[in-house]
C-alpha positions as CSV (number, residue, x, y, z in Angstrom):
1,X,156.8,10.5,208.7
2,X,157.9,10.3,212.3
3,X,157.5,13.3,214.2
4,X,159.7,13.7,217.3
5,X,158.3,15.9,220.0
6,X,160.5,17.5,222.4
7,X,160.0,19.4,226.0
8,X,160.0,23.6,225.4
9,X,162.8,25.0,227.6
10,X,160.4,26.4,230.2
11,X,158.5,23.2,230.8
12,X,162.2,21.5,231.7
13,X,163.2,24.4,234.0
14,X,159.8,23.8,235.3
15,X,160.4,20.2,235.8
16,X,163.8,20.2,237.2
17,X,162.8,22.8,239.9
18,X,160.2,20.5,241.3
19,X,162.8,17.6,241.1
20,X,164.9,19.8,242.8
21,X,162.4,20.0,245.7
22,X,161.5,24.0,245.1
23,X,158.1,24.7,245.3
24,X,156.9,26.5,242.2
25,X,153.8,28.3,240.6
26,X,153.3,27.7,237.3
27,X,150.7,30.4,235.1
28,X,151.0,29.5,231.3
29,X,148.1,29.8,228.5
30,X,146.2,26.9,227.0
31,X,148.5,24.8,224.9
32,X,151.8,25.9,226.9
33,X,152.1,21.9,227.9
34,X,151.7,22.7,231.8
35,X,150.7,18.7,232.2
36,X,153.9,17.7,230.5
37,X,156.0,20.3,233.3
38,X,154.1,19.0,236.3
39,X,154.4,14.6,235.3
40,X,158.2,15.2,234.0
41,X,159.6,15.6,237.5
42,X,157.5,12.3,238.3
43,X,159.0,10.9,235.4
44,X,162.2,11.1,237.3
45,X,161.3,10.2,240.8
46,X,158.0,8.8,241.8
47,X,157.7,9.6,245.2
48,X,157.2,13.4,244.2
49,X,153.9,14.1,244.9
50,X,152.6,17.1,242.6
51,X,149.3,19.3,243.3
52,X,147.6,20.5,240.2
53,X,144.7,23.3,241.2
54,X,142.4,24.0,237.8
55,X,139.7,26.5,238.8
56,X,138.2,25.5,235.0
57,X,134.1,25.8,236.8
58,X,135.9,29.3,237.9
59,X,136.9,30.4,234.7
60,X,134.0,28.8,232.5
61,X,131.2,30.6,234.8
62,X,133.3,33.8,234.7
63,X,133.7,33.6,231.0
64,X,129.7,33.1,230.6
65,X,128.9,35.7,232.5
């Protein structure tokens, strides 16, 4: 069985507004597939340079507390 995986719609807008050169903010639940909206634009052109912030020692002391 051959699965075939494809983008959602919102993580190829997301994509194609970085390749567009817009800077964008990008807050989506576990799961969403931010990492597959951020490395599609780089996909395309390798000389984008994309920023991920994960505040996951944020979140996992917050949670614990």
């Amino acid at each position: 069985m051959v699965t075939r995986l494809c983008p959602r719609d919102g993580q190829v807008r997301f994509a194609h507004a970085i390749y567009s050169g817009q800077d964008v903010v990008l807050l989506a639940g576990t799961g969403w597939g931010k990492t597959l909206a951020f490395v599609m634009a780089c996909f395309l052109d390798p000389t984008i340079i994309v920023i991920i912030v994960s505040p996951l020692n944020a979140l996992e002391e917050d949670q614990a507390s």
